[in-house]
C-alpha positions as CSV (number, residue, x, y, z in Angstrom):
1,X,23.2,94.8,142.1
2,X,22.2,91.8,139.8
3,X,19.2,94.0,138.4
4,X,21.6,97.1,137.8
5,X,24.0,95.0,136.1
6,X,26.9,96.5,137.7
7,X,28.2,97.4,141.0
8,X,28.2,100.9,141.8
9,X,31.4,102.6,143.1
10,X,32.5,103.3,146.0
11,X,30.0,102.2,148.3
12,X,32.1,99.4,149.5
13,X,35.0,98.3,151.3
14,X,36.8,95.1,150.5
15,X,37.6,92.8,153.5
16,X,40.5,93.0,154.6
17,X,41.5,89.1,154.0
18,X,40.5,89.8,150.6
19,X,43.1,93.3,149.9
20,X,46.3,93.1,147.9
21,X,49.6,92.9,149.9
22,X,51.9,96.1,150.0
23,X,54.0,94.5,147.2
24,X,52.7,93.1,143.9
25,X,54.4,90.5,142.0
26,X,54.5,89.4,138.3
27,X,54.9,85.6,139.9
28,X,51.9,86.2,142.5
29,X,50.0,87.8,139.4
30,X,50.1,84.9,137.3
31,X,49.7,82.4,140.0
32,X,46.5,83.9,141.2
33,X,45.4,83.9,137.6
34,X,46.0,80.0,137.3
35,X,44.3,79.2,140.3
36,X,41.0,81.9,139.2
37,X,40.5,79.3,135.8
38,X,41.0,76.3,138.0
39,X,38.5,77.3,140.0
40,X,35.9,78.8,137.2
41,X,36.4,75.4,135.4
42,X,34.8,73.5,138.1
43,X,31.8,75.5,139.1
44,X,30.2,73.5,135.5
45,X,30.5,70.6,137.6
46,X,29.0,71.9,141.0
47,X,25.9,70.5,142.3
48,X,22.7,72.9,141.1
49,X,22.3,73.6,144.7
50,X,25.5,74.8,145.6
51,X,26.4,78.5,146.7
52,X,29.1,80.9,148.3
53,X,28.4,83.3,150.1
54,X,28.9,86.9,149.7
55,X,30.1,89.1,153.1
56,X,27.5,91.6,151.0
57,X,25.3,89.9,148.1
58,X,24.7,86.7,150.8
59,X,24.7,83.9,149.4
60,X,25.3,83.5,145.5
61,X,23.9,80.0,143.5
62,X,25.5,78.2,140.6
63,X,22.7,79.8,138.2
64,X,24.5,83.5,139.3
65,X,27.9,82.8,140.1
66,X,28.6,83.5,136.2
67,X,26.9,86.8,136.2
68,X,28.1,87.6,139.5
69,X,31.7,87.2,137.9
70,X,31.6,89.2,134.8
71,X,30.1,92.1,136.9
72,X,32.7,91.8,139.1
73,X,35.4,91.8,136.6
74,X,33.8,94.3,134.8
75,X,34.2,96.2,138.4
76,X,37.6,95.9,138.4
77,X,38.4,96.6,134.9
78,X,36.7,100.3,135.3
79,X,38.8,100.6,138.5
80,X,42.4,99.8,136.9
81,X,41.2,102.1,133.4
82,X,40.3,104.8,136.0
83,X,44.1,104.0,137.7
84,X,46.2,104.1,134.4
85,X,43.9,107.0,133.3
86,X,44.9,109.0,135.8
């Protein structure tokens, strides 16, 4: 996926600990969003070694966790411009 630059779609499930409850709200919206930039903000200060890993991509190193994010955003934006589009 790193050397397309973009994750194709549909070939994917999420997991299910990872899926959206039934009900959205503007409070659990904006909460998640606050805790996203806490948690962005610290990965400068990670060790060079350190990783997550992926249930797909494995595991994912400081040096790619940024480009592994913008793809990933960029992921969801075409999913929600597809939603309102519709």
């Amino acid at each position: 996926m790193f050397a397309l630059g973009f994750f194709p779609r549909g070939k994917a499930k999420a997991p299910e600990h990872v899926k959206p409850p039934e009900v959205i709200t503007k409070e659990a919206i904006i909460s998640q969003m606050q805790l996203a930039k806490t948690n962005v903000s610290t990965i400068a200060s990670l060790d060079k070694n350190a990783f997550f890993k992926h249930p797909l991509f494995g595991h994912i190193n400081k040096k790619r966790v940024s480009r592994f994010l913008v793809m990933h955003t960029n992921h969801h934006i075409k999913i929600i411009n597809d939603i309102v589009n519709k």
